[in-house]
matplotlib code that plots the C-alpha trace (Angstrom):
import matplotlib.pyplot as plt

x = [17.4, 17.7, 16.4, 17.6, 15.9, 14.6, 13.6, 16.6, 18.0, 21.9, 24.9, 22.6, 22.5, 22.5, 25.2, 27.8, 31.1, 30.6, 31.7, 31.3, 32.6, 29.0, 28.5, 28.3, 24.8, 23.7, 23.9, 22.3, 19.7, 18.5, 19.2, 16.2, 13.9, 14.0, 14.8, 15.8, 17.4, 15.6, 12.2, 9.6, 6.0, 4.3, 4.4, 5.5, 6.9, 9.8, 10.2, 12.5, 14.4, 15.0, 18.5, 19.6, 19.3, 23.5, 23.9, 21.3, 22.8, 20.8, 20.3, 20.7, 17.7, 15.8, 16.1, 12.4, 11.4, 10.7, 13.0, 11.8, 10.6, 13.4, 13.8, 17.3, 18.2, 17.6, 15.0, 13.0, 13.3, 12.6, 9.2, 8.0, 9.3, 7.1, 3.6, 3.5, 5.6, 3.2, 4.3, 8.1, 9.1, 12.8, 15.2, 19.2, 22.0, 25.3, 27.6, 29.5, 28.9, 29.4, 27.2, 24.4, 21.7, 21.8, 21.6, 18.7, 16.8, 17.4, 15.9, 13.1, 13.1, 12.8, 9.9, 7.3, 8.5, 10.1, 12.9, 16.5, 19.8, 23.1, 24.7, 27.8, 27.9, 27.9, 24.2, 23.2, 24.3, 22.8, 19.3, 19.5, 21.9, 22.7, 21.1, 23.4, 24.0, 20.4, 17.5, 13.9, 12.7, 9.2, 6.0, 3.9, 0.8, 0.5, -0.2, -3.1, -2.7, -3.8, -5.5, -7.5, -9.2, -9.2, -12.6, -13.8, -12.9, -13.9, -17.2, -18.0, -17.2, -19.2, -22.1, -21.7, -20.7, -18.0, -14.7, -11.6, -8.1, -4.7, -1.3, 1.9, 5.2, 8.8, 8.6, 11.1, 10.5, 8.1, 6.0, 5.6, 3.9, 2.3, 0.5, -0.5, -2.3, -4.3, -5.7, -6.1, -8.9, -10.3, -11.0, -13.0, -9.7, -11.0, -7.5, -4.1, -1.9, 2.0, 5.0, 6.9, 10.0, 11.2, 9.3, 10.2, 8.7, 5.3, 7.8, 6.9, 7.1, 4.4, 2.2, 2.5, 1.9, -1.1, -2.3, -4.2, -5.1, -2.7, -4.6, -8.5, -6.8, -6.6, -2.8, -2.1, 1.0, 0.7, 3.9, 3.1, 1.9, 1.8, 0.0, -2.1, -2.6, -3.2, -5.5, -7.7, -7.6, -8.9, -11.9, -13.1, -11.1, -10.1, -6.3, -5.1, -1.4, -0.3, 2.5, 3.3, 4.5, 1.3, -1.2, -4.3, -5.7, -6.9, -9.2, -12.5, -11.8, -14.0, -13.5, -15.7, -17.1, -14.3, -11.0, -7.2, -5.2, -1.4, 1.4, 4.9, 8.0, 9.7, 12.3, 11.5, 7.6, 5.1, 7.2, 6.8, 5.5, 2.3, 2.2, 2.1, -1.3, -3.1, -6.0, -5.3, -2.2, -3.1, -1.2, -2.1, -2.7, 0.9, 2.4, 5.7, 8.2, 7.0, 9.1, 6.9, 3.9, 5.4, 3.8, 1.5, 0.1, 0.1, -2.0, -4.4, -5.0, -5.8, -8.1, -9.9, -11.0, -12.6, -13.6, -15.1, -18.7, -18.6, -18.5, -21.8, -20.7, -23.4]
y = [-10.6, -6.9, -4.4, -1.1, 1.8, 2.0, -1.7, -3.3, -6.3, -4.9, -6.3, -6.4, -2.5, -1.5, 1.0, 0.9, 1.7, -1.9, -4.0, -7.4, -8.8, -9.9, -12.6, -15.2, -13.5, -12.6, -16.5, -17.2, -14.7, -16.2, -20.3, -19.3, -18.1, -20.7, -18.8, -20.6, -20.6, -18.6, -19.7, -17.4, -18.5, -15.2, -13.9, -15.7, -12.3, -13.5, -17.3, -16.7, -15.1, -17.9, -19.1, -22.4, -25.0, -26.2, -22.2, -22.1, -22.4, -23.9, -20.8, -21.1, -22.7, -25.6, -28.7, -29.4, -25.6, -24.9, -22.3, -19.0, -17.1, -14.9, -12.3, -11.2, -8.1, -4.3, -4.0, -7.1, -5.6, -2.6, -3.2, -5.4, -2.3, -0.1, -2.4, -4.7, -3.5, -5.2, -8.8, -8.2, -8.9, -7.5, -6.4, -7.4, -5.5, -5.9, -4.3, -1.4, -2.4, 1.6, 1.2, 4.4, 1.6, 0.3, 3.7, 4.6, 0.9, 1.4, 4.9, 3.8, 0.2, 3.3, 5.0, 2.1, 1.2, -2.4, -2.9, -2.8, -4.9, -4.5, -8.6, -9.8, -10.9, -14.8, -14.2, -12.4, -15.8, -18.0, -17.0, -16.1, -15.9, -13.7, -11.2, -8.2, -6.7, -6.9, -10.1, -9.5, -11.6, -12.5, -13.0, -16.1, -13.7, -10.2, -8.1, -5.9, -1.5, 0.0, 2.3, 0.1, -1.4, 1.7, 3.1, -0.1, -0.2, 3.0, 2.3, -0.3, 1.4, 3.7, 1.7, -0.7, -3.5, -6.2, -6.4, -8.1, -7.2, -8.9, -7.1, -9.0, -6.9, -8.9, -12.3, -14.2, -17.9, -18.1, -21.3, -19.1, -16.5, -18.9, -20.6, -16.9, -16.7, -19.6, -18.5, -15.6, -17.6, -19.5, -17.3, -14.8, -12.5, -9.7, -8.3, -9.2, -5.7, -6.7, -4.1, -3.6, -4.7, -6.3, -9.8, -12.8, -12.7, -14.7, -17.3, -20.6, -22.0, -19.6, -21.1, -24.6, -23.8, -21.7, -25.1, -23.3, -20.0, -17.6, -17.9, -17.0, -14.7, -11.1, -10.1, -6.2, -4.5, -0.5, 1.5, 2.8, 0.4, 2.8, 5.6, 2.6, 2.0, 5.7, 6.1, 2.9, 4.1, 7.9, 6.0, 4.3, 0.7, -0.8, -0.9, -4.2, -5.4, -8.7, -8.5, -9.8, -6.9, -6.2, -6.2, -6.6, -10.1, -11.3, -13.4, -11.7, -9.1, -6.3, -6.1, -3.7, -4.5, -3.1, -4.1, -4.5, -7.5, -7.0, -9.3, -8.8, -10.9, -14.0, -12.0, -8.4, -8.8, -5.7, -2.7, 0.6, 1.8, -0.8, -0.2, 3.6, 3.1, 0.4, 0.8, -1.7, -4.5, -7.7, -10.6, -14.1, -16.3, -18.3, -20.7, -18.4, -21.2, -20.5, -18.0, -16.4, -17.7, -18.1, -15.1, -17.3, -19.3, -16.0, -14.3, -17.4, -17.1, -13.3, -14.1, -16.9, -14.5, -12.3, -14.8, -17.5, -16.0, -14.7, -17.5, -19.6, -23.5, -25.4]
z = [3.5, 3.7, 1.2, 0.9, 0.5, -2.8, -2.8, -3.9, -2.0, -0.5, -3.0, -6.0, -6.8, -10.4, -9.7, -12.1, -9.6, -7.5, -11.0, -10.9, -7.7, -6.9, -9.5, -7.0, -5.4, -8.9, -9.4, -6.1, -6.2, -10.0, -8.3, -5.7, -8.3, -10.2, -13.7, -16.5, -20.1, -23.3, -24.7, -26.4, -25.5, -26.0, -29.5, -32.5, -34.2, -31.7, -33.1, -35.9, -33.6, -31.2, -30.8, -31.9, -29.4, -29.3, -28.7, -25.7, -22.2, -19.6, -17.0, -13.0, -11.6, -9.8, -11.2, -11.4, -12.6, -16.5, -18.0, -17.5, -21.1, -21.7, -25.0, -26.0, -28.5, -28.3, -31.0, -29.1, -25.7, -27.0, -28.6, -25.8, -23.3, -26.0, -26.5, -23.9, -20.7, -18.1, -19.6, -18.5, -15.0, -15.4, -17.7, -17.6, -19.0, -19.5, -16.7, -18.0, -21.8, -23.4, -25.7, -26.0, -26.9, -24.3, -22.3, -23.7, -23.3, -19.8, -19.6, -21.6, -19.0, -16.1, -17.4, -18.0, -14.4, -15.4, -13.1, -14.3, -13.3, -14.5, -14.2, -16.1, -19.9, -19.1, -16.8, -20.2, -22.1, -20.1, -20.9, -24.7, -27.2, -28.9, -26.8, -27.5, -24.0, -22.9, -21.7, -20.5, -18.5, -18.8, -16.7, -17.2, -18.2, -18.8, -15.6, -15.3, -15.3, -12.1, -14.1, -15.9, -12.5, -9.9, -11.3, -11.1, -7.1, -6.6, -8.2, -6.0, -3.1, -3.7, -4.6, -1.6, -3.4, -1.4, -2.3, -1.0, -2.2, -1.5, -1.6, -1.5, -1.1, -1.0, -1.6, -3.3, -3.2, -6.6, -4.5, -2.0, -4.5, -6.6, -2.9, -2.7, -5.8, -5.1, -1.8, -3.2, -5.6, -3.4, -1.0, -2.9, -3.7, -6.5, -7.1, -6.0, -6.4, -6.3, -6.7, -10.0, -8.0, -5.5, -5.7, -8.1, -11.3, -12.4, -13.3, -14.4, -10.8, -10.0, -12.4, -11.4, -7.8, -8.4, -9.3, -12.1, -10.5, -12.1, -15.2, -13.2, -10.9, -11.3, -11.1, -11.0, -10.9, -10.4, -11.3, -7.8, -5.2, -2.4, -4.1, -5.5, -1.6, -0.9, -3.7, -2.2, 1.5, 0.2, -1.6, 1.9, 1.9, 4.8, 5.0, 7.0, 7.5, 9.0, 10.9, 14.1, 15.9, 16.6, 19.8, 17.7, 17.0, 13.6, 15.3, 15.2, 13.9, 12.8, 8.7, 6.0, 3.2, 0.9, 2.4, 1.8, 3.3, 2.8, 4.2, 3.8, 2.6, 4.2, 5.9, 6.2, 7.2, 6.0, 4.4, 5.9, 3.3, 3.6, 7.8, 7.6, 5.9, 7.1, 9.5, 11.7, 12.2, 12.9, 14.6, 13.8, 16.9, 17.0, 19.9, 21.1, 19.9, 16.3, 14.6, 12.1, 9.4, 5.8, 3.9, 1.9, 5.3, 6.9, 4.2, 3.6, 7.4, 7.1, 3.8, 5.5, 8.5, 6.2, 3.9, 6.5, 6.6, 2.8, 1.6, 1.4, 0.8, -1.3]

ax = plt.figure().add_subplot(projection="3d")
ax.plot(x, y, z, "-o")
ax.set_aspect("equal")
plt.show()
């Protein structure tokens, strides 16, 4: 799937001249995640809130998913956008509503670096009603602040100390994501960084992949992932990419003691953004008929390189 420049998949822009003649890929983008109708797990300040059940409609989604937590209303989005920003994924508004509210939730949405989409009244409806003109939808746990953990990295860089982190840019499929997180614990992962858009949510599918690991895993979301990146690469990391438009071989190769691993989304590999950085690209050993790894195979493959003589097995 192609992304344009500023991250946003083509045909889903939040521009408001393209009205709504894309409903159908707003439906099909929210069927592959996996998102579902309203429920409020996080904070009961929201549970006299909750719609009644005969005026819930059941969301697009996969049959076997749980509904994704959803929270409708301006003064609820608001104060979650205010306190607790990292624990929304995305935020919804109505297409073309006029209403200055609104307006101004969005701008606020902008500046603590939640993503915004503009989708038609019935996607609004279909997570939590009433919801006037405006859903978040919520991660499964609340994120960590790049600026809570950098000194943290930088400190033990400069004191020697190992440290493995995992990016993930562009991926969609919440399995996929939630196989990521898992590797990403068992394989000795100290931080897994992730954009603030572009990528599915922490979505209830992610959970029950991780198979448990979302909740011991250490999920960070900087409003900036590349100068989050930068910032790691200045200290002394090893920047790594896996991509396979690449000469260099993963196999046996050279990694520091402090190192980032990246990999890059089903269909549009590592982002520019990632490659311009990295150290070195590496190509995973792979029989020519083979089109490409899926990301979460590809980075469990990268992991386990650097991971395989780390790791000291009882």
């Amino acid at each position: 799937m192609a992304f344009n420049n500023d991250g946003n998949r083509r045909g889903f822009s939040s521009d408001r001249r393209q009205g709504f003649g894309h409903e159908r890929r707003f439906e099909k983008r929210f069927d592959n995640r996996g998102e579902g109708r309203t429920e409020n797990r996080f904070d009961n300040r929201f549970e006299n809130r909750r719609p009644a059940p005969d005026k819930v409609i059941t969301a697009m989604g996969d049959a076997d998913s749980q509904p994704q937590v959803a929270v409708g209303g301006i003064k609820e989005v608001t104060e979650l956008l205010t306190k607790e920003p990292l624990k929304v994924h995305r935020v919804l508004f109505m297409h073309q509503s006029g209403n200055p509210k609104l307006y101004e939730l969005q701008k606020l949405a902008k500046r603590s670096h939640v993503h915004v989409q503009q989708v038609d009244s019935k996607i609004l409806d279909s997570y939590a009603r009433p919801n006037q003109g405006v859903v978040a939808l919520m991660n499964e746990k609340e994120l960590l602040n790049w600026m809570d953990v950098r000194e943290e990295l930088f400190q033990a860089k400069e004191k020697g100390e190992k440290k493995l982190i995992a990016v993930a840019t562009n991926i969609e499929d919440p399995r996929n994501l939630g196989a990521c997180i898992r590797s990403c614990l068992a394989l000795g992962v100290d931080l897994f960084l992730i954009p603030a858009k572009g990528m599915c949510g922490i979505t209830p599918s992610v959970a029950r992949t991780s198979a448990g690991a979302l909740e011991k895993m250490r999920v960070c979301r900087p409003d900036n992932l590349e100068a989050a990146v930068g910032e790691l690469k200045m200290a002394g990391y090893q920047i790594l990419g896996l991509d396979a438009d690449t000469e260099t071989n993963l196999a046996d190769f050279k990694f520091s003691e402090q190192a980032v691993i990246a990999v890059g989304g089903e269909d549009v590999g590592l982002p520019p953004f990632i490659k311009k950085q990295c150290d070195a690209v590496l190509r995973i050993p792979m029989m020519p008929e083979a089109h490409s790894y899926n990301a979460s195979v590809a980075l469990s493959l990268g992991l386990y390189e650097f991971a395989r003589l780390r790791i000291k097995t009882p």
